[in-house]
Kinemage of the C-alpha trace (Angstrom):
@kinemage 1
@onewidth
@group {chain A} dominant
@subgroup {mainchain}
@vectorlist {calphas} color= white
{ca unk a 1} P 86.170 123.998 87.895
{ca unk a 2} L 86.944 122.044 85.023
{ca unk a 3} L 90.556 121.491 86.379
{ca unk a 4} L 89.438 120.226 89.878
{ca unk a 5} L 87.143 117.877 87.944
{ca unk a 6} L 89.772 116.527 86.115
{ca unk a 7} L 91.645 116.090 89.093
{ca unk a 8} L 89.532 114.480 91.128
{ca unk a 9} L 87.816 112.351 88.441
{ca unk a 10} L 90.771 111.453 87.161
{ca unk a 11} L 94.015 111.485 89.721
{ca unk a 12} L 91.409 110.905 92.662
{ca unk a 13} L 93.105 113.659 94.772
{ca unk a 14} L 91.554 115.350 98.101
{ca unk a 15} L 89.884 118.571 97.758
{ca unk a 16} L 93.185 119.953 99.746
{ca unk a 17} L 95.511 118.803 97.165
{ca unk a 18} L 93.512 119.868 94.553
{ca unk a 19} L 93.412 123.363 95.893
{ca unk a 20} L 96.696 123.471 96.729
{ca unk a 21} L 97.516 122.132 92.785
{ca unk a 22} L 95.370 124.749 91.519
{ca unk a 23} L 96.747 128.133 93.219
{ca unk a 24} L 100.351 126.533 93.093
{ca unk a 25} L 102.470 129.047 91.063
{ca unk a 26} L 104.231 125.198 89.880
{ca unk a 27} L 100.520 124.246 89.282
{ca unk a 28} L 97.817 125.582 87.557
{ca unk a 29} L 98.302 129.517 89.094
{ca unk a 30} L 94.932 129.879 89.768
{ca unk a 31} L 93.564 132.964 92.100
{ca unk a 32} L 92.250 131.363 95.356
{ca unk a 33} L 89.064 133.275 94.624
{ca unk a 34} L 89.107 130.788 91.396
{ca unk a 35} L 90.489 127.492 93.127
{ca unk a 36} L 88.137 128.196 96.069
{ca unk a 37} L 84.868 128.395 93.818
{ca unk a 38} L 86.041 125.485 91.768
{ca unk a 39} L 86.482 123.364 95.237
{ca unk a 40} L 82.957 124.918 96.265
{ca unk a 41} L 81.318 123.139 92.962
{ca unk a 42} L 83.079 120.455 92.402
{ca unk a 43} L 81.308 117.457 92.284
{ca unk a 44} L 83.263 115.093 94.207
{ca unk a 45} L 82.702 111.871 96.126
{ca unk a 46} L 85.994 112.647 98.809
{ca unk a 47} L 86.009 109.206 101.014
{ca unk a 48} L 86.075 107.538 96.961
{ca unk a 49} L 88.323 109.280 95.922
{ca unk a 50} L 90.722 108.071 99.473
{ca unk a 51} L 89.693 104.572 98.861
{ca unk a 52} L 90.672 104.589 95.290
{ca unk a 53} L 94.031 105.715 96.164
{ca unk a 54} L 94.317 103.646 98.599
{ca unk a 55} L 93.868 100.575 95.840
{ca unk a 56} L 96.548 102.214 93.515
{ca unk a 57} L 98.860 102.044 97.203
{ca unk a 58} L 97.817 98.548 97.883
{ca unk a 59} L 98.079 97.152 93.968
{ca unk a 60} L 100.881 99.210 92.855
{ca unk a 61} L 103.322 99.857 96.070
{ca unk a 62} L 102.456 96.505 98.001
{ca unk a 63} L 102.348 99.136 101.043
{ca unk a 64} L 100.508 97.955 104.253
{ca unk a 65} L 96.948 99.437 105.368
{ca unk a 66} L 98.808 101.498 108.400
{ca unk a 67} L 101.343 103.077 105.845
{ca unk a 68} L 98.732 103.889 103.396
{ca unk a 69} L 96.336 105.482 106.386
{ca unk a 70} L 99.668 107.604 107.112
{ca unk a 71} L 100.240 108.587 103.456
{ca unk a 72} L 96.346 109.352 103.145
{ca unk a 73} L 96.253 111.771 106.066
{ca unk a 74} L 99.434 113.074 105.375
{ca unk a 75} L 99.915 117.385 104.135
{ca unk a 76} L 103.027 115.658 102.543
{ca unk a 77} L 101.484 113.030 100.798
{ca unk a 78} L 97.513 112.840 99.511
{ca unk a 79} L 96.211 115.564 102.316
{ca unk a 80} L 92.422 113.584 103.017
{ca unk a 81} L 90.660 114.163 105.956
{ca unk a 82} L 91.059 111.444 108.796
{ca unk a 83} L 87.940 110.317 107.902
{ca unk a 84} L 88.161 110.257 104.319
{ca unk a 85} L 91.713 108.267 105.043
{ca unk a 86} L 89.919 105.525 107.473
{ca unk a 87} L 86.898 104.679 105.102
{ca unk a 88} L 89.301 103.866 102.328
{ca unk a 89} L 90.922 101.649 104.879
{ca unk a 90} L 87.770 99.789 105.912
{ca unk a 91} L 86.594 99.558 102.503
{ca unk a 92} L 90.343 98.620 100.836
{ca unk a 93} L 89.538 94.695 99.024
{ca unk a 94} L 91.089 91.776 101.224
């Protein structure tokens, strides 16, 4: 639980990266009986964690708002939910 925390507190990954991070054997190696409780109880604001992301895309990688929706949504890149992905979009500063 502590892990997912940090994670999402601090990297601002989806709750299906995190999971995936925690029961990757090139990850943390958590059981899924452990990564699922910590996802269960972590304390997470999900569409905040897409938006603030989506800033580090915008600030750091100049990327557009399409290419960062597509990277958002994407199981190859941050793994949010659609809707996670689209209220970072509406919300991303001008």
């Amino acid at each position: 639980l502590k892990k997912a925390d940090s994670y999402s507190n601090n990297m601002y990954m989806s709750k299906d990266s995190i999971y995936k991070q925690l029961v990757s054997e090139y990850g943390e190696n958590f059981s899924e009986e452990a990564a699922q409780y910590a996802i269960d109880n972590v304390e997470a604001d999900w569409k905040e964690n897409a938006l603030q992301k989506a800033i580090s895309y915008q600030d750091n990688m100049a990327m557009s708002p399409n290419a960062i929706y597509d990277q958002l949504i994407s199981e190859y890149g941050e793994s949010f939910t659609a809707e996670e992905a689209q209220y970072a979009i509406d919300n991303l500063p001008k």
